[in-house]
Residue, then its C-alpha position, 0 to 999 in steps of 0.5 A: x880177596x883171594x888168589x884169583x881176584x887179587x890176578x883179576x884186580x892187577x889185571x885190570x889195573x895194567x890195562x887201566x895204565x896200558x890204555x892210558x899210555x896208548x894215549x900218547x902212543x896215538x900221538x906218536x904213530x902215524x897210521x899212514x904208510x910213507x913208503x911213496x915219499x922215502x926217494x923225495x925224502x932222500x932228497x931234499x932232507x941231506x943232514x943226519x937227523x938227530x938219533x930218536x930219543x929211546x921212547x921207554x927214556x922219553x916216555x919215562x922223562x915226559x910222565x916225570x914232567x906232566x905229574x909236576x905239570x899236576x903239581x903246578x896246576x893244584x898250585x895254580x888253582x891253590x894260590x890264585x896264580x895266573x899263567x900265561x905262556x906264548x907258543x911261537x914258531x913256523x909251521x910245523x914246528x912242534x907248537x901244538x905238540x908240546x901243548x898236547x903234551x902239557x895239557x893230556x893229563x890236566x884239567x881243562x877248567x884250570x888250563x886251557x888252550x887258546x888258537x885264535x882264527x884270522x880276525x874278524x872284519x869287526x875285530x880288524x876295527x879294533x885295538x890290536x891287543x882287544x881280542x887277545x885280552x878277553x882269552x887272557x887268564x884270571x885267577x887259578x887258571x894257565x892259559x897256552x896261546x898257540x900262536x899270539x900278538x905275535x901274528x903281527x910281527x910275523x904272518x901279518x907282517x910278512x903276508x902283508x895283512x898288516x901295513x908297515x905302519x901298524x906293525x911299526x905301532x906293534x913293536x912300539x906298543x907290545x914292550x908295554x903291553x906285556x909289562x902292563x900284565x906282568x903289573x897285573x900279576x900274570x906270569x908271562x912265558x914266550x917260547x920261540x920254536x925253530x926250525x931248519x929250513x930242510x926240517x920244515x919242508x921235510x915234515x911239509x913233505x910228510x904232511x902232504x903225503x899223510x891223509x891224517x896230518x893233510x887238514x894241518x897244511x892251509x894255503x897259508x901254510x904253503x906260501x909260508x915256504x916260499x917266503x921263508x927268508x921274509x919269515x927269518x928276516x921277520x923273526x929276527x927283528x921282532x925277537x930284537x925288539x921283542x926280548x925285554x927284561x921283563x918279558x924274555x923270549x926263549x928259543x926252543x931248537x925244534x928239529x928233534x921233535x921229542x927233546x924239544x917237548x921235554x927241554x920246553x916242558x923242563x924249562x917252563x916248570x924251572x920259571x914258575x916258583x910253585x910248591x908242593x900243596x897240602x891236601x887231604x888223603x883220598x877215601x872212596x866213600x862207602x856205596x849207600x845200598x837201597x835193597x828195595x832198588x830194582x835196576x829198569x831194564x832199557x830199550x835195546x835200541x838205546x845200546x850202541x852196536x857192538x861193533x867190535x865185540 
């Protein structure tokens, strides 16, 4: 390979790795211009925010951790593990940011997302726990349950989809219930994301005035402001009589969106005993060349518009 080939390769593998990093600068940028919202802000969002983690120190640290997330997959796939982990928390507590984080870099077939709707009328006849055991993970797989049961002792419970009977029932059943998977040998994981009270309505705020981000704000989510105290009364109870031996509940604070991904990411690794998986080194094989091959020209209107060059 000469000098000019050898540029061209290193050429393409920085824009390989740039565009793969851009990735999670996506995430990261809001297109939207917030200018209109900055007095609001002033207002209502009275407390020093946490200093923003440096993004070449958080970059650095969030791909150390999604490579050991690989790890931890070829394990899991490896030894027949099974995974489950609970993403709890208010709205806009960071829940589907560090599931994203989690899963960017993994393969689906192995780790899968699970965000379940409101219950059908027919799932509403059924044992509570029925229409989560069906999404739970066999072996090889990690299933994340951006919200859970849990919806019982929270949303449910506070909305008043739920009678105070069935959530007296909740509390008395999911102890059990948890244990029962930990006999099945499903490793069980439960983050509580939290926030403060200023922090939500400062990215509710954000949310309304940000056309990208406006479709993650329901009329549920609303009311979820005005029922704050309700929620923390709720919240607290079900931790009490949640957090068992067997089953812990771990509290991730939440109001730094970027050290919350990591330190939840950290943890999540340090609870699961897997190693290091011996796999045979990678050779691209040898392209197979038939010289009597001719490549058919297609149809130009097969081709998408080259809009942009």
């Amino acid at each position: 390979m000469n000098n000019h080939d050898n540029q061209g390769a290193k050429d393409w593998l920085q824009a390989e790795i740039q565009d793969d990093l851009e990735e999670e600068y996506e995430l990261e940028l809001s297109a939207s211009a917030h200018g209109e919202l900055s007095d609001e802000l002033a207002r209502t969002y009275q407390k020093k925010h946490p200093a923003m983690l440096p993004s070449k120190e958080y970059f650095g640290h969030l791909l150390r951790l999604q490579s050991e997330f690989i790890k931890l997959q070829t394990w899991v796939a490896h030894s027949g593990a099974k995974i489950l982990v609970l993403f709890e928390g208010r709205d806009s507590a960071g829940k589907g940011g560090v599931i994203k984080r989690i899963t960017q870099r993994l393969n689906p077939r192995v780790c899968r997302v699970v965000a379940l709707p409101a219950p059908s009328q027919r799932e509403q006849t059924q044992w509570y726990f029925q229409r989560y055991v069906a999404h739970l993970p066999a072996a090889g797989e990690i299933v994340l349950f951006d919200r859970s049961w849990y919806n019982r002792a929270g949303v449910e419970r506070v909305m008043g989809f739920a009678t105070p009977e069935q959530v007296e029932q909740f509390f008395r059943d999911v102890p059990e219930f948890e244990r029962m998977l930990g006999r099945s040998g499903i490793i069980l994981l439960k983050y509580w994301f939290s926030i403060t009270d200023e922090e939500q309505q400062m990215r509710f705020l954000m949310r309304i005035h940000d056309p990208m981000k406006q479709w993650k704000l329901s009329p549920m989510d609303l009311q979820s402001r005005v029922r704050w105290e309700a929620y923390t009364q709720a919240k607290q109870e079900m931790i009490d009589r949640t957090n068992t031996s067997e089953s812990p509940w771990y509290i991730v604070e939440a109001n730094d969106k970027r050290r919350a991904r990591l330190n939840c990411m950290a943890h999540l690794l340090e609870q699961i005993p897997y190693e290091d998986v011996p796999h045979e080194t990678i050779a691209l094989p040898e392209r197979v060349f038939d010289p009597s091959y001719e490549r058919r020209a297609l149809s130009p209107e097969l081709y998408v518009p080259k809009v942009f060059g």
